[in-house]
C-alpha positions in Angstrom: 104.1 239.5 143.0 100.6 241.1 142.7 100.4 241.3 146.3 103.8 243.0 146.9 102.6 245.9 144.4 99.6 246.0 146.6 101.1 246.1 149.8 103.3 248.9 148.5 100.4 250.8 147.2 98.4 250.6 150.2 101.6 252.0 152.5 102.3 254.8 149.5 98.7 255.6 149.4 98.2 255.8 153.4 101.2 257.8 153.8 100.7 260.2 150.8 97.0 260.4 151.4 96.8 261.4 155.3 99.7 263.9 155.1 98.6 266.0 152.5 95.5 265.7 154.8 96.7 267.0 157.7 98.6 269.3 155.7 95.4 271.1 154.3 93.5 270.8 157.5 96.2 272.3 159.4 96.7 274.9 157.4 93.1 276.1 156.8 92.7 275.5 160.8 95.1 278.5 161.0 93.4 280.8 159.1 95.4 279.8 155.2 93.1 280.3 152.2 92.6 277.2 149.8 94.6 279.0 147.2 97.9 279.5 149.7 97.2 275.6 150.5 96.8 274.9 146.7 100.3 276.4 145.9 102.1 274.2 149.5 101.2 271.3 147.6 102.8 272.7 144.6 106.3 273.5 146.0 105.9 277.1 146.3 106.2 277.4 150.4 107.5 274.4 151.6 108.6 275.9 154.7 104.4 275.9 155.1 105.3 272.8 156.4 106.2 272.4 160.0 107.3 270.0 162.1 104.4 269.5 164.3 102.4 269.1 161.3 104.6 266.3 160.1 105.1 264.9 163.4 101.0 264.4 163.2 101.0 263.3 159.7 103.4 260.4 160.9 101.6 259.5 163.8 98.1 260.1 162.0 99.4 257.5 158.9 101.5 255.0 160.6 98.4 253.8 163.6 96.5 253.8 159.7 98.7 251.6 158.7 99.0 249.3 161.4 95.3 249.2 161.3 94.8 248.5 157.8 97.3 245.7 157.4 96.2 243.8 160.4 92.5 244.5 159.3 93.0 242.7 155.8 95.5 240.3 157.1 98.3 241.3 155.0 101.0 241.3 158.0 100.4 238.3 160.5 100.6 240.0 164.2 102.0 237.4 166.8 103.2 237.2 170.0 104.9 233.9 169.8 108.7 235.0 169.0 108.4 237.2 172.1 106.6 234.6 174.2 110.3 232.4 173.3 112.2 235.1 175.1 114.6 235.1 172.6 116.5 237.9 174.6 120.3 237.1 173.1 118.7 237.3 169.7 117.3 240.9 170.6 120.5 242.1 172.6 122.9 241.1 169.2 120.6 242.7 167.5 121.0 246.0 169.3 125.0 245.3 169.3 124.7 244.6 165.2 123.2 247.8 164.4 125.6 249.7 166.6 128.1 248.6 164.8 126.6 249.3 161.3 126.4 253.2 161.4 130.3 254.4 160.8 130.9 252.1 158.1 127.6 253.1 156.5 128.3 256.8 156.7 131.6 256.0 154.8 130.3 253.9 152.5 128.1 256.4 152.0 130.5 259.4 151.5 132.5 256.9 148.9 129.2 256.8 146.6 128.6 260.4 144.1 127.2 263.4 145.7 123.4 262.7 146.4 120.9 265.5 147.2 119.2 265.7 150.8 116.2 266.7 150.4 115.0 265.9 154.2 117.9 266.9 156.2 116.6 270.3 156.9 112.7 268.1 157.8 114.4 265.3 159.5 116.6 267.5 161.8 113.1 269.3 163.0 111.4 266.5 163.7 114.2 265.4 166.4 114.2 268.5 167.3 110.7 268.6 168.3 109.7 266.9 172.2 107.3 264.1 170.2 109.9 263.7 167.2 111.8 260.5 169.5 108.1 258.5 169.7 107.5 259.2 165.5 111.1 258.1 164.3 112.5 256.3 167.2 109.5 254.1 168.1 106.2 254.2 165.5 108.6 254.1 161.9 111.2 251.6 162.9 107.6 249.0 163.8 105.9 250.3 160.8 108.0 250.0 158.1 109.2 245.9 159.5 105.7 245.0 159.9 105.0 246.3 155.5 108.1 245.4 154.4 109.2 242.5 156.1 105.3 240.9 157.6 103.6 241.6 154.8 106.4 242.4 151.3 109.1 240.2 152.1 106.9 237.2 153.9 104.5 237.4 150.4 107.9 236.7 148.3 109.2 234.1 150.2 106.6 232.3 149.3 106.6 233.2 145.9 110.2 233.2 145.1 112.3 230.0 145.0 115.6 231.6 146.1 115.4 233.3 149.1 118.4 235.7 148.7 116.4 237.4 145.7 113.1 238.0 147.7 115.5 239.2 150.1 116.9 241.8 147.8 114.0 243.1 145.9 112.1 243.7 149.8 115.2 246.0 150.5 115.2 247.8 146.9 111.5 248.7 147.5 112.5 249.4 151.4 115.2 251.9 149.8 113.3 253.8 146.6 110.2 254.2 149.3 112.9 256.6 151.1 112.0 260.0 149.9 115.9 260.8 150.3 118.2 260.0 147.8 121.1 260.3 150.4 119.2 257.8 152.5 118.8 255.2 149.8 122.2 253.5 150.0 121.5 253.1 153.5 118.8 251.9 153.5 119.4 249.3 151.3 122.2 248.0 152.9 119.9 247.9 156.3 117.2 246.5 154.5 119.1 243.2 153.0 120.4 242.7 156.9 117.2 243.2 158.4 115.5 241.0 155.8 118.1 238.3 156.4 117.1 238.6 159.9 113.4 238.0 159.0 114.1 235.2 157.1 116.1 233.3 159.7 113.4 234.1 163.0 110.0 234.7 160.5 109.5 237.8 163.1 109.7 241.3 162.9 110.6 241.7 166.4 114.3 241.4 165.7 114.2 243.8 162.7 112.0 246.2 165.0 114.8 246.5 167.5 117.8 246.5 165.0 115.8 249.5 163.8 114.7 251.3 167.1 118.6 251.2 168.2 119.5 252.4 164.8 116.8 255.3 164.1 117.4 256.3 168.6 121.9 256.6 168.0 121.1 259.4 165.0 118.1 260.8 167.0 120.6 261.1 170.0 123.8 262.7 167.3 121.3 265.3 166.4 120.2 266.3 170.0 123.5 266.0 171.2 125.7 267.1 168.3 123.6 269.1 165.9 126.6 270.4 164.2 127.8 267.2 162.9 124.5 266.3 160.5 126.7 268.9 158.3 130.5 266.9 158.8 131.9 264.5 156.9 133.4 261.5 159.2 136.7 263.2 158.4 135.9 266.4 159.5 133.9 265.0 162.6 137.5 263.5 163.9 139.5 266.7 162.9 140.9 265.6 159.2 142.2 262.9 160.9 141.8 259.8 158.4 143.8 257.3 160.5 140.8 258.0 163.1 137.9 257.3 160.7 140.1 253.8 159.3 140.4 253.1 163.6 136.5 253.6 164.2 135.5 251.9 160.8 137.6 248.8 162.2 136.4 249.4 165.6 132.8 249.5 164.4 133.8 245.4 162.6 134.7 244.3 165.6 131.3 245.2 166.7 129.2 244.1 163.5 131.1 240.9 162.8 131.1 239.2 166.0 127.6 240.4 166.4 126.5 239.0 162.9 127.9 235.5 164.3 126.6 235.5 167.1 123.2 235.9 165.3 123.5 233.3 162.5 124.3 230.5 165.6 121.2 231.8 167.7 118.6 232.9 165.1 116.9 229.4 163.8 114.4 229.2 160.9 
């Protein structure tokens, strides 16, 4: 368990520690005196904070943390799941995660009223031409390689049940989201994609559950800005035997997709 809190730490602190980093140097590049960047930090002008700067501070802190877990050998790096050409494995994958994003949103609108904070942020950054390679491509490898190759790998081995490791790697994965409204979902995502780890011992499959999954809401936003402010009822037209249809289309996606993946992914 030490060495969960330490992984943890280390992300939190590389994350954390760069932005604000890049924050203040960006700031003072463009002519801000220490005291306006002082009161940034302190909430008073958080629209200081642009999206390039965070695109940066993502790019800047993730390649640091790549490089700092592979240098102390807290997330094994191998090619050997990909050597297997375990192509089904990633192509279910892909289908799975497809099929988990309408019945998360819903379960998501059942759950009380939670705050997002990073909607306004979030919707920016895929805005913005480099905002696909940051959330689309650099997070989804990230965050599988800390919280699966090094958090979840440490309490396998440390935890005789492996359904509980399972689920304390994807509370961490969810309170690390700055986003209350993210949390639910990203608990949910985390026990499948830590199931998925357990069964293959690779992030690989995790990394592209994740790509698809992070790329379909990069492409809603581009292509459908409006609808980061809908409901799934509003987004069919108040028509709730549509959302029950595509919450039931979406299972006949996820299920046969989850089997498909328990008879091909062996431990």
């Amino acid at each position: 368990m030490k060495k969960t809190i330490l992984y943890l730490f280390g992300f939190l602190l590389i994350q954390f520690a760069l932005s604000w980093i890049v924050y203040a140097a960006w700031l003072l590049a463009t002519g801000s005196s220490q005291e306006y960047v002082m009161s940034v930090f302190g909430g008073a002008h958080p629209e200081a904070i642009t999206a390039p700067m965070m695109i940066l501070a993502s790019a800047l802190s993730g390649a640091a943390t790549i490089a700092v877990f592979v240098w102390r050998k807290w997330a094994v790096m191998s090619p050997a799941y990909l050597r297997q050409r375990h192509w089904d494995v990633f192509f279910w994958c892909a289908v799975a995660s497809l099929g988990t994003i309408i019945p998360s949103i819903w379960l998501q609108e059942q759950m009380p009223a939670m705050k997002d904070y990073m909607a306004d942020s979030f919707t920016a950054i895929m805005t913005n031409d480099y905002g696909y390679f940051v959330l689309c491509l650099l997070t989804p490898f990230v965050e599988e390689m800390v919280f699966r190759g090094a958090i979840l790998r440490t309490l396998l081995c440390s935890v005789s049940n492996h359904w509980v490791a399972i689920l304390i790697s994807a509370a961490l994965f969810a309170v690390v989201h700055p986003n209350p409204a993210q949390m639910p979902h990203a608990l949910l995502m985390g026990l499948l994609l830590g199931w998925m780890y357990y069964r293959t011992g690779s992030i690989l499959p995790g990394v592209v559950l994740h790509w698809v999954n992070n790329t379909v809401a990069y492409a809603v936003t581009i292509l459908l800005p409006a609808s980061n402010d809908m409901t799934l009822s509003q987004l069919f037209g108040g028509n709730q035997t549509s959302v029950i249809l595509s919450i039931v289309f979406s299972l006949f996606i996820f299920l046969p997709a989850i089997y498909q993946l328990n008879m091909r992914m062996k431990r």
